[in-house]
C-alpha positions in Angstrom: 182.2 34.8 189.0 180.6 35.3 192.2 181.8 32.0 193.6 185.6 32.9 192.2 185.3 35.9 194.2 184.1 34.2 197.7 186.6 31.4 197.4 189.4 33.8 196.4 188.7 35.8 199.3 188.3 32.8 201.7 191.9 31.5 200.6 193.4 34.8 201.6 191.5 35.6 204.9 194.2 33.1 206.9 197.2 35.5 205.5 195.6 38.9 206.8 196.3 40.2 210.3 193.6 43.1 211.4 195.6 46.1 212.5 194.2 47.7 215.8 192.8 50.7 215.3 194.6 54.2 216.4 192.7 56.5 218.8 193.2 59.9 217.0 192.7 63.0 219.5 191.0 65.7 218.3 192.0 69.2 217.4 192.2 71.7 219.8 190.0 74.8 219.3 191.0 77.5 221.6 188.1 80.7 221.7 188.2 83.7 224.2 186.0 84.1 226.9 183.2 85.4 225.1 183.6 82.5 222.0 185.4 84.4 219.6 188.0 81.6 218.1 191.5 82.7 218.6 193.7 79.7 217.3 193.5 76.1 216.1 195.9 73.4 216.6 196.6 70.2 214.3 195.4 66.7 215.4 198.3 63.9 215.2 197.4 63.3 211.8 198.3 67.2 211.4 195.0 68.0 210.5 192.0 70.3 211.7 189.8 67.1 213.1 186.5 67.9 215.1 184.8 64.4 216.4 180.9 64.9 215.3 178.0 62.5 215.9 176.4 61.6 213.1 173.1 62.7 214.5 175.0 66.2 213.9 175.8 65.4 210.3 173.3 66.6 207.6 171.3 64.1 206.1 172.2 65.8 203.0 175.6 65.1 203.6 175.0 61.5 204.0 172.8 61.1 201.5 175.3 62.8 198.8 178.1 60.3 200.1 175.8 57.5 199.8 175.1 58.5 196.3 178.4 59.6 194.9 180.4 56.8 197.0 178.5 53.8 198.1 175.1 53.7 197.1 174.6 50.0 198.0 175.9 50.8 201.6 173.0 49.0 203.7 173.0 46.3 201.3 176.6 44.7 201.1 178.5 42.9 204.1 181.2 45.8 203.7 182.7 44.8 199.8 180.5 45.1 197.4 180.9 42.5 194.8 179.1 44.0 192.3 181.0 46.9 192.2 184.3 45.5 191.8 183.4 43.5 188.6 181.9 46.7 187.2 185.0 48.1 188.1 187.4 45.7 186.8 185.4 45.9 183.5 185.7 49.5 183.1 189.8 49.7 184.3 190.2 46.5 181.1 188.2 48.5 179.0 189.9 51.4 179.1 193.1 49.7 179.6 194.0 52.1 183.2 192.1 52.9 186.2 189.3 54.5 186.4 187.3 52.8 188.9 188.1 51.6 192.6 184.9 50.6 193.4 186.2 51.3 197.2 182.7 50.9 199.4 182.5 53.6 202.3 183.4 50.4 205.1 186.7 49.9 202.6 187.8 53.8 202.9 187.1 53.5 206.6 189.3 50.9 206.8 191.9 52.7 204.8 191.4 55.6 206.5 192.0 53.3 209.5 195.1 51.5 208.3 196.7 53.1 205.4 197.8 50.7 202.9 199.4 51.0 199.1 197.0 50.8 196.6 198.6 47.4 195.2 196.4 44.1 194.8 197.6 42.9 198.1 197.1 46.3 199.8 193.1 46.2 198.4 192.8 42.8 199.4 193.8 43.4 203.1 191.7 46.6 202.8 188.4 44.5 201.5 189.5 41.8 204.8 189.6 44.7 207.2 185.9 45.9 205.6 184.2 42.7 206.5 185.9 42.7 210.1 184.5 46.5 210.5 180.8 45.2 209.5 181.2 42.3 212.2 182.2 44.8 215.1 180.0 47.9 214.3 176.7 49.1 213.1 176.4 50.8 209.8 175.4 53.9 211.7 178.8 53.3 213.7 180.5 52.6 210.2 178.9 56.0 208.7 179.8 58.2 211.8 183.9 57.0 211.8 183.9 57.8 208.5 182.7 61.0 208.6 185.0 61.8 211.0 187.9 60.4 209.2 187.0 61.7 205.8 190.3 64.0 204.7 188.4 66.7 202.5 191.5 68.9 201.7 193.4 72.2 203.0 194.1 70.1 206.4 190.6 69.4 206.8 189.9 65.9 208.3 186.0 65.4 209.1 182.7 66.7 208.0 182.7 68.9 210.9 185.9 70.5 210.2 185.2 70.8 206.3 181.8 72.6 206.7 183.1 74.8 208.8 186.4 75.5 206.8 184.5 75.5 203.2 181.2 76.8 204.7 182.0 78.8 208.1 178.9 76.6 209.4 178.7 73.2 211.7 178.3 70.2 209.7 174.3 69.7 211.2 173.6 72.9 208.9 174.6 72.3 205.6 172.4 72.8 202.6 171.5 70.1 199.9 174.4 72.3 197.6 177.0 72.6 200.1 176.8 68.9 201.1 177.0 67.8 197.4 179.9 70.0 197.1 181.8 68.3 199.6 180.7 64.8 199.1 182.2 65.7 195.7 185.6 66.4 197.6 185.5 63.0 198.4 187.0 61.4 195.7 190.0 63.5 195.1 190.6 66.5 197.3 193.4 67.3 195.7 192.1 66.9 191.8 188.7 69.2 193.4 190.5 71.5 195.7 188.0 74.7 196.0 190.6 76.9 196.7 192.1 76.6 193.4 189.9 74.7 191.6 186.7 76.4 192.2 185.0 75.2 189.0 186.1 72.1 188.7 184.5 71.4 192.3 181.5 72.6 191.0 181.1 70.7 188.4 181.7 67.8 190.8 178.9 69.4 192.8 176.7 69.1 189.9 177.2 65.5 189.1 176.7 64.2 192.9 173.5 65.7 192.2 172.8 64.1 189.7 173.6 60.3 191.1 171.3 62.1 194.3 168.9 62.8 191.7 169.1 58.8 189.2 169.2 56.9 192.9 166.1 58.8 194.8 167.7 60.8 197.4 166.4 64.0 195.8 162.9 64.8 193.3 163.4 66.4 190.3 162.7 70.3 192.2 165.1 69.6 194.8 167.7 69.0 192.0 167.0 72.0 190.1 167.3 74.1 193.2 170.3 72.7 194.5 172.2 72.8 190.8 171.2 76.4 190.6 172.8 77.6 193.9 175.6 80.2 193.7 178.0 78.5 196.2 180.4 80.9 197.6 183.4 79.5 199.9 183.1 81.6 203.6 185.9 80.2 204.8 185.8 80.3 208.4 189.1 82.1 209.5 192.2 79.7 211.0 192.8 82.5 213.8 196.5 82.6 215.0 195.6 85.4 217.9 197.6 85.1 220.9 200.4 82.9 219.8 202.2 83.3 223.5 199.4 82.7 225.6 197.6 80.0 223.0 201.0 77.7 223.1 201.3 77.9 226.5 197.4 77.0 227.0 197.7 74.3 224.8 201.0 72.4 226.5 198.8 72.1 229.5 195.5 70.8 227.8 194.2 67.1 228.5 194.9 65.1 225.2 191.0 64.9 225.2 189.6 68.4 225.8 188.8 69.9 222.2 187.6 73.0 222.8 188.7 75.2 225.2 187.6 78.7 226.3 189.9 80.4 227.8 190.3 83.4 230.0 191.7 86.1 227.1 189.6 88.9 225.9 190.5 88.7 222.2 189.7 92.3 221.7 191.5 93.7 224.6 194.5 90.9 223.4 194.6 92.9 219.8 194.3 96.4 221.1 197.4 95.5 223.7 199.5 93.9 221.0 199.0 96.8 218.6 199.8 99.0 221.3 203.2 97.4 222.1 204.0 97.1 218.5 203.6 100.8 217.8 205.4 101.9 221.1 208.9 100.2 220.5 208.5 101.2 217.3 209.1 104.3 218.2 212.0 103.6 221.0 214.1 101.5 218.6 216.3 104.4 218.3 217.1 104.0 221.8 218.3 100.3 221.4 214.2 98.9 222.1 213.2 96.1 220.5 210.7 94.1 222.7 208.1 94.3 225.0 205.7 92.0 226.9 202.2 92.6 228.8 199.6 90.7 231.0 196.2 92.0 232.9 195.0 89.7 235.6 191.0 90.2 236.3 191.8 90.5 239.8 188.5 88.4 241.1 188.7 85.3 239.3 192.9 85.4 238.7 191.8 85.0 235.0 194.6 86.3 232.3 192.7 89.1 230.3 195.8 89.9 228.1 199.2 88.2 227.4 201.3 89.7 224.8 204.6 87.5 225.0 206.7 89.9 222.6 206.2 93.3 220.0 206.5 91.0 216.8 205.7 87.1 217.7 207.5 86.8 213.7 210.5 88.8 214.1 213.2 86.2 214.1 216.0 89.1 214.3 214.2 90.3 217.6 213.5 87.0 218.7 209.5 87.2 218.7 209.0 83.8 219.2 210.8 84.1 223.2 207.7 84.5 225.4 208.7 87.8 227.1 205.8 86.9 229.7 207.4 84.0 231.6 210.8 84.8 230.6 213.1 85.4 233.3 214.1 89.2 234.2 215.0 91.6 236.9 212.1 93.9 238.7 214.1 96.6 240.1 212.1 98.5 241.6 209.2 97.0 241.6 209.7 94.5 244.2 210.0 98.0 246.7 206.5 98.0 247.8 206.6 94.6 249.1 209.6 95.4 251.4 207.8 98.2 252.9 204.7 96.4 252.9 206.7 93.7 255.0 208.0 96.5 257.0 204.8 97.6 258.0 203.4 94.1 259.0 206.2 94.1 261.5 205.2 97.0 263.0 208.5 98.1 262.0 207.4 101.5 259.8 204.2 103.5 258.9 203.9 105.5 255.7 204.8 108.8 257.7 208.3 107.2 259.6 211.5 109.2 258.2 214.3 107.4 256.6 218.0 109.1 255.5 218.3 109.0 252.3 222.3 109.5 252.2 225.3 107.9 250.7 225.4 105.0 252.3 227.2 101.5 252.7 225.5 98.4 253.7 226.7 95.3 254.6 229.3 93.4 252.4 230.2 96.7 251.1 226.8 97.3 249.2 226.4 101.3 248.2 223.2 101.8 246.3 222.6 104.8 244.4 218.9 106.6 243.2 218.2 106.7 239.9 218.7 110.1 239.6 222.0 110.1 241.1 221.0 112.5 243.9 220.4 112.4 247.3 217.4 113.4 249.4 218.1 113.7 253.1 215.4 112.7 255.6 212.2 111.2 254.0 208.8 109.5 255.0 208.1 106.0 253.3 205.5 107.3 252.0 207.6 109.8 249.7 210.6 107.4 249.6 208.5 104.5 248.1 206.3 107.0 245.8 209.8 108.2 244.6 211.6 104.9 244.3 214.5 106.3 246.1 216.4 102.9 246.3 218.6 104.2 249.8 215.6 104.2 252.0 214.3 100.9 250.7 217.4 99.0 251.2 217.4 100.6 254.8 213.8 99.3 255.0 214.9 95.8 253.8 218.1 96.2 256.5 215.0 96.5 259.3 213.1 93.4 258.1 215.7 91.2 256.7 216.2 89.5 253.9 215.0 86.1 254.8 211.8 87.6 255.6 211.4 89.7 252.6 212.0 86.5 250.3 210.0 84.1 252.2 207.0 87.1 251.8 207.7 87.2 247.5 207.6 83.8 247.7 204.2 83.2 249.4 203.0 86.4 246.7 203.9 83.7 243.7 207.2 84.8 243.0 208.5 81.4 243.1 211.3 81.5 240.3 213.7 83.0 243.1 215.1 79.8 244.3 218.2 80.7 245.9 218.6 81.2 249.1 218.6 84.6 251.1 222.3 85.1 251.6 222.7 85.3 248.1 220.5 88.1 247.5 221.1 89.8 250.0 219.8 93.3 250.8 220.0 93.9 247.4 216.9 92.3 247.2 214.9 95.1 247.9 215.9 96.5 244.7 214.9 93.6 242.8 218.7 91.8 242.1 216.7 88.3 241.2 214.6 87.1 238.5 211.3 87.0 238.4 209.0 86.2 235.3 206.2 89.1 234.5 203.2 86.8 235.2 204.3 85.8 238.2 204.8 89.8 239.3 201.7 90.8 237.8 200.2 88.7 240.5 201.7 89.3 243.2 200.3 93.4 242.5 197.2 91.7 241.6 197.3 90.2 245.5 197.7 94.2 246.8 194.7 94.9 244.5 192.6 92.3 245.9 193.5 94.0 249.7 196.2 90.9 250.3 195.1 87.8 249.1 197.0 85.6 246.8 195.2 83.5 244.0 196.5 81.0 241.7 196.3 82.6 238.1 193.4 81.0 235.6 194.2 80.4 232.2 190.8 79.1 231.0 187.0 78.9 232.2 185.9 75.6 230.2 187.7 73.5 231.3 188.8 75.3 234.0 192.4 75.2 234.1 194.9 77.0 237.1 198.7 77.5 237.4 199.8 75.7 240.2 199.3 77.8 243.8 196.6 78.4 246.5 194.8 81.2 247.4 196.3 82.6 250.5 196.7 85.8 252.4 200.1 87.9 252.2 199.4 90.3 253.7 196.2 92.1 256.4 193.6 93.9 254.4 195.2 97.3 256.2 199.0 96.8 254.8 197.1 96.1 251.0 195.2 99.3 251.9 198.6 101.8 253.1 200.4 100.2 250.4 197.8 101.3 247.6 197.2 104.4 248.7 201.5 105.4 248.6 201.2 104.0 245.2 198.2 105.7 243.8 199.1 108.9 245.1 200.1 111.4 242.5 201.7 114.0 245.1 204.0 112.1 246.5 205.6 110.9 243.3 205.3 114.2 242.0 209.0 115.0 242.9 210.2 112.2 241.4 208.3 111.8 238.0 206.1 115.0 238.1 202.4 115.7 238.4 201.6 114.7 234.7 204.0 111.3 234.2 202.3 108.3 232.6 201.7 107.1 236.1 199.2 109.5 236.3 195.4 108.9 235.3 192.0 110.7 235.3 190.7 107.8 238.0 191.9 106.0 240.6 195.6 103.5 239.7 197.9 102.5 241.7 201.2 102.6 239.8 205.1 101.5 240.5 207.9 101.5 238.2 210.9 99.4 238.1 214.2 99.8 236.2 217.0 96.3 236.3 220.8 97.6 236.3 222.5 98.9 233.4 218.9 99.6 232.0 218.0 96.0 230.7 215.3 95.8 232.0 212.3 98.2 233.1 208.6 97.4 234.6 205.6 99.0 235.1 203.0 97.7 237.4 199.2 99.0 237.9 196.5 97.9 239.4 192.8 98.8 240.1 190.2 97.2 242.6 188.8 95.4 239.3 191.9 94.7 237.1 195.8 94.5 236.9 198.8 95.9 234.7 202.1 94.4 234.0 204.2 95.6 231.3 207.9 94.8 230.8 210.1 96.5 228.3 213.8 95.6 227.3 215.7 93.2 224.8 215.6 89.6 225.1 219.3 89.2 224.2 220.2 91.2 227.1 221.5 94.4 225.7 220.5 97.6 227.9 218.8 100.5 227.0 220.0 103.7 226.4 218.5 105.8 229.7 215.2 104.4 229.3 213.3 103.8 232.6 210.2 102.0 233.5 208.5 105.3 233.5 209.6 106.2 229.8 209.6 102.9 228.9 207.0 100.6 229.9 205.4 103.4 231.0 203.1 105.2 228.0 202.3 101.4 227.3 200.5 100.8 230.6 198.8 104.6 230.7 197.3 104.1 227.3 195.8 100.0 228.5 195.0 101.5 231.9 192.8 104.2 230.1 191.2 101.5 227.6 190.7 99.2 230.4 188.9 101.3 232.7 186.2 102.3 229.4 185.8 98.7 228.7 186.0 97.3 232.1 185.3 100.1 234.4 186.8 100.2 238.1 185.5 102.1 241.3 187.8 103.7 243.7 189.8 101.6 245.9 187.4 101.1 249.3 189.0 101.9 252.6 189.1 98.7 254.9 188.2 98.8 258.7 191.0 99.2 260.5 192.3 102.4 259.1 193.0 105.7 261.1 194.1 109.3 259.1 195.4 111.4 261.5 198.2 114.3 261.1 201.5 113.7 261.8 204.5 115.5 262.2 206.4 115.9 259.2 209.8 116.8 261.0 209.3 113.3 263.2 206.9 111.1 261.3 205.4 110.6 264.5 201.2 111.6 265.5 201.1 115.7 265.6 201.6 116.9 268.7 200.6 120.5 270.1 204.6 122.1 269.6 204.4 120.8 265.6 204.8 123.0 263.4 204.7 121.2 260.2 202.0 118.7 259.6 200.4 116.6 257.3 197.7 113.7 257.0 198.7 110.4 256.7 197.2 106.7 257.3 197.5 104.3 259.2 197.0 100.6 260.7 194.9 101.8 263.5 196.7 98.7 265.3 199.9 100.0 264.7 199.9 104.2 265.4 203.3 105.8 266.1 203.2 107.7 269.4 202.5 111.4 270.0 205.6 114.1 269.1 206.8 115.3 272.0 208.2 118.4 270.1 212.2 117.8 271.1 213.0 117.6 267.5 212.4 121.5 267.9 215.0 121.6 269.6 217.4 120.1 267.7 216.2 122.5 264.2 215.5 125.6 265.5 218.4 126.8 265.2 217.7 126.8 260.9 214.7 125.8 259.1 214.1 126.1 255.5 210.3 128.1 255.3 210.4 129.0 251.5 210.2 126.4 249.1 209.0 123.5 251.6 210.5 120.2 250.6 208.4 118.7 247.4 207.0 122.1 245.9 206.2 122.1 242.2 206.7 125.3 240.7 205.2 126.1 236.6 206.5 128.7 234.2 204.2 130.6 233.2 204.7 132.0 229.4 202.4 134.6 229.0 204.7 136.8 232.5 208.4 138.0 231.5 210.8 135.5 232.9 212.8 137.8 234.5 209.5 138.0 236.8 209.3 134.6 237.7 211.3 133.9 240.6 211.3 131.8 243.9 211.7 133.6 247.5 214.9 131.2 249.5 213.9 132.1 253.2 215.3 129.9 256.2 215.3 131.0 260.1 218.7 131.3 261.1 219.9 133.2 264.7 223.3 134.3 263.0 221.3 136.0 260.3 223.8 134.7 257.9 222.9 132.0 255.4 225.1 129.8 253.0 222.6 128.9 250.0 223.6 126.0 247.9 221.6 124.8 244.6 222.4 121.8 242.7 226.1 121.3 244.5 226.6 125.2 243.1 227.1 127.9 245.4 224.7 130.8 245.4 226.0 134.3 246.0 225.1 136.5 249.1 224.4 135.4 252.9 221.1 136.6 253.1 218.3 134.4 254.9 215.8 135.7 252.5 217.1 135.9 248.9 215.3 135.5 244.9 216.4 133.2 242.3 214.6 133.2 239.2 212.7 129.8 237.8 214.4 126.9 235.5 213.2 124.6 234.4 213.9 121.1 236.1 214.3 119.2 239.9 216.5 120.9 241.6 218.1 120.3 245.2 218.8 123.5 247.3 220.8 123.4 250.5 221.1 126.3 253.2 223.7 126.0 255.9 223.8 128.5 258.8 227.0 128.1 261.5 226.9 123.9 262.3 223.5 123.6 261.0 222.2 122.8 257.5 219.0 121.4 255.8 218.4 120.2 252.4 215.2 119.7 250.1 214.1 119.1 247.0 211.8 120.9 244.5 211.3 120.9 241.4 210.1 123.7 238.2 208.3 122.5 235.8 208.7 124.4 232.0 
């Protein structure tokens, strides 16, 4: 029979064309930067495959194979003969199939080369087993087939089923848990732990047994083994991070298996609840989506990236990645426009700009969010405030070109057109940018002006495109900062307790698109940095909701968890900085005939010159002395209202004043007048014969 076989097989071998075999890549394991996993992704074969040496394999595991599968393995030139007429008496005997007699080289080669199990299909399978034995080793033979092995539930691999079944690598499996999935072998299907625990078991037990009848194992090692109580610790399939992981993944080398990348997966789940639960609460207000990033500002390494509130809410569109997706700033493209301004020599955070109705260019009128105006104001107020008049008067100074050529060099490459179409409307952020890409370009004013290229993973390291380069002197970083972390001057604007404001040191900006579609909030540290967008990704506006109601709460809560977990110091002052007092009626250095000063900074390169005090000249005749422009005023509850009251005094030589709060006419003509506290900002205007001031204050409840 032997002979029938040999010559049978010899007749065929001209007929049977050796497939090559297929290079399969492995999975992809993505973990966070301190190892915790965070998601898987399917080989070609759609399977969770891990390559593993054999030397990594337990010899348990190999030994249970051997026994349950192949137990003639080193013996046979890959078909064991023997086998197959023991099989082919069994399958007449019983008058079906119950035998394959498959060797391990033979499921290789299936594994290899699928085929139908059909009398042809085995006999090219038995061919392909002998070729396998002429090209490899049997250690070779024994480590693809590990690798190939498909053990159920997507699992392809020992690696990948200990680790699945077992939560543990392959190298560490017990004599127990290595039966038990040697036992998978044969039918992962028929065994399948997950629902058929006991039936796997009892699978277990009989690979033990063959262990035990071939010599693997001594009669104490069986006893122990059969009496284990095998529990399935399934080590979890993560989907953290679907946004970031996705995006990772499409710019992986096909051979890179695991990657670990630059997320904090705690910090990822803390941002993503917090999202969640804050549009939660703003649906009513037409909310439904929200997106965040945090940039370690050293390295450039993503810390967070929440792409949308509910990654499975199709009627919200989860799935659109909110980070990278296009949108409008608003605001928050200000601070490079001044920023700009000031590397020109053009302004300083203490130069006055109108703030009036005004019309640019092409017939461009913007208007401040809160519909008001503000007459003459420093930078330092106007960019704290986000009054949009002064920073398109800014933008006017520097000119457009120059102000997109700058966001362009800061990473905002998305805006692609050229100047002339933006315009000067610019400066109020009128093009798209994608919330990675802004989150950046803060990150560069955190690290005192220095653009880096943003890092998605550590191992392998892995960067967007871009190269680190300076936008702007370490000074400009510095005046810029300090506007924006200062809680005064954006007091008028958003009062002293907004969610801009935090017990340590932020620097904050908000920014609201047209129509409300869009809002922003920006924040950064010396160690870390904030972007969070908030809006609908089908383009429907908000109802009246800002960056600073909006996105707003979400970055004050991260900013507070961030600076527990990854604590920041106060921003450093670089060389090159001067404070001096300047003249609040000029914005120029305080000179002896000032009356009205404050401190300010400044590029020491680039101080404005002394007052000379003719502006005196040109206000005496009327000045506003009670409230001064920016006062904050509090209710107190526990004094009678009708108690609380402001003094209205301005100099006037007519001794006749025409008071004017909120566009409404106050009665009298008194220079020194009361008018009892309410609650809100409120604009009050005194005019006295050509003369008249304005300024704003506001009264807090």
């Amino acid at each position: 029979m032997m002979r029938v076989w040999k010559v049978f097989l010899i007749l065929l071998l001209p007929c049977l064309v050796w497939g090559e075999e297929a290079f399969l890549s492995p999975s992809k394991q993505i973990y966070d930067r301190y190892g915790a996993p965070m998601r898987g992704f399917l080989s070609e074969n759609n399977t969770y495959y891990l390559p593993v040496a054999l030397t990594e394999v337990s010899p348990w595991l190999i030994a249970a194979a051997l026994a349950a599968e192949d137990k003639r393995f080193f013996s046979h030139p890959g078909v064991d003969v023997k086998s197959i007429l023991r099989a082919a008496w069994q399958n007449m005997s019983e008058g079906e199939i119950v035998s394959g007699a498959s060797t391990i080289t033979q499921q290789l080669a299936r594994a290899i080369e699928p085929r139908p199990r059909t009398l042809w299909g085995k006999a090219k399978e038995a061919y392909n087993a002998l070729l396998l034995e002429r090209k490899m080793t049997k250690e070779e033979i024994l480590e693809e087939y590990f690798n190939l092995l498909e053990l159920g539930n997507l699992t392809q691999g020992a690696e990948a089923a200990s680790r699945f079944y077992f939560n543990v690598s392959a190298s560490e499996l017990s004599l127990s848990q290595a039966a038990f999935l040697a036992g998978l072998i044969k039918s992962p299907t028929y065994y399948n732990p997950l629902k058929h625990f006991v039936r796997a078991l009892k699978r277990r037990d009989w690979v033990l047994k063959r262990m035990l009848e071939n010599g693997f194992i001594d009669e104490e090692m069986y006893r122990l083994a059969a009496a284990e109580k095998l529990e399935l610790k399934s080590a979890a399939r993560p989907f953290d991070a679907p946004h970031f992981t996705h995006f990772l993944y499409s710019l992986l080398p096909a051979d890179v298996q695991e990657v670990y990348a630059t997320l904090d997966r705690e910090l990822q789940l803390y941002a993503e609840q917090l999202v969640k639960n804050y549009i939660s609460q703003l649906s009513a207000q037409n909310v439904t989506n929200a997106a965040v990033t945090v940039i370690d500002n050293a390295t450039g390494g993503v810390l967070a990236y929440v792409g949308s509130a509910d990654f499975y809410n199709e009627r919200n569109n989860g799935q659109v990645d909110g980070v990278r997706a296009l949108r409008q700033p608003g605001s928050s493209l200000k601070p490079f426009v001044y920023g700009l301004a000031f590397e020109q020599g053009l302004l300083t955070p203490a130069s006055l700009l109108s703030d009036e109705d005004t019309f640019f260019e092409g017939g461009f009128r913007p208007r401040n969010y809160d519909e008001n105006y503000h007459g003459s104001v420093s930078v330092r107020t106007a960019l704290a405030c986000s009054y949009n008049i002064p920073a398109v008067k800014a933008a006017e100074k520097t000119g457009a070109s120059n102000i997109l050529a700058l966001l362009r060099r800061a990473g905002l490459t998305t805006l692609e057109k050229p100047a002339d179409f933006y315009g000067l409307g610019l400066a109020l952020g009128n093009g798209e940018v994608r919330l990675l890409d802004l989150t950046n370009a803060y990150a560069t004013l955190a690290r005192g002006g220095v653009y880096k290229p943003l890092m998605l993973s550590q191992e392998p390291a892995l960067y967007l495109p871009g190269r680190e380069t300076r936008v702007f002197t370490e000074q400009t970083a510095y005046l810029i900062t300090d506007i924006l972390a200062d809680n005064n001057a954006r007091a008028p604007a958003f009062g002293l307790n907004s969610p801009l404001f935090v017990p340590f040191s932020l620097a904050a900006k908000t920014g609201t698109s047209k129509d409300y579609k869009d809002n922003f909030t920006m924040a950064y540290t010396p160690r870390w940095t904030i972007g969070v967008w908030v809006g609908n990704f089908n383009a429907e506006p908000m109802q009246k909701i800002s960056g600073v109601t909006g996105a707003g709460p979400i970055m004050h809560d991260l900013a507070v968890y961030l600076q527990r977990k990854y604590p920041s110091s106060p921003f450093e002052e670089p060389e090159g900085i001067t404070r001096a007092l300047v003249c609040t009626q000029s914005g120029l250095l305080a000179g002896p005939a000032c009356t009205h000063t404050q401190e300010e900074v400044f590029d020491s390169r680039r101080l404005p010159k002394v007052c000379s005090g003719k502006h005196q000249a040109e206000i005496s005749a009327l000045r506003i002395i009670s409230p001064e422009a920016g006062d904050i005023f509090k209710i107190d509850p526990s004094v009678p209202r009708a108690s609380q009251a402001v003094k209205l005094e301005a100099s006037c030589p007519d001794f006749s004043c025409r008071w004017q709060l909120d566009e409404k006419r106050l009665p009298g003509s008194s220079c020194r007048t009361w008018w009892p506290l309410q609650p809100g900002k409120h604009r009050l205007k005194v005019a006295c014969g050509k003369f008249s001031e304005q300024i704003s204050f506001e009264v807090l409840p």
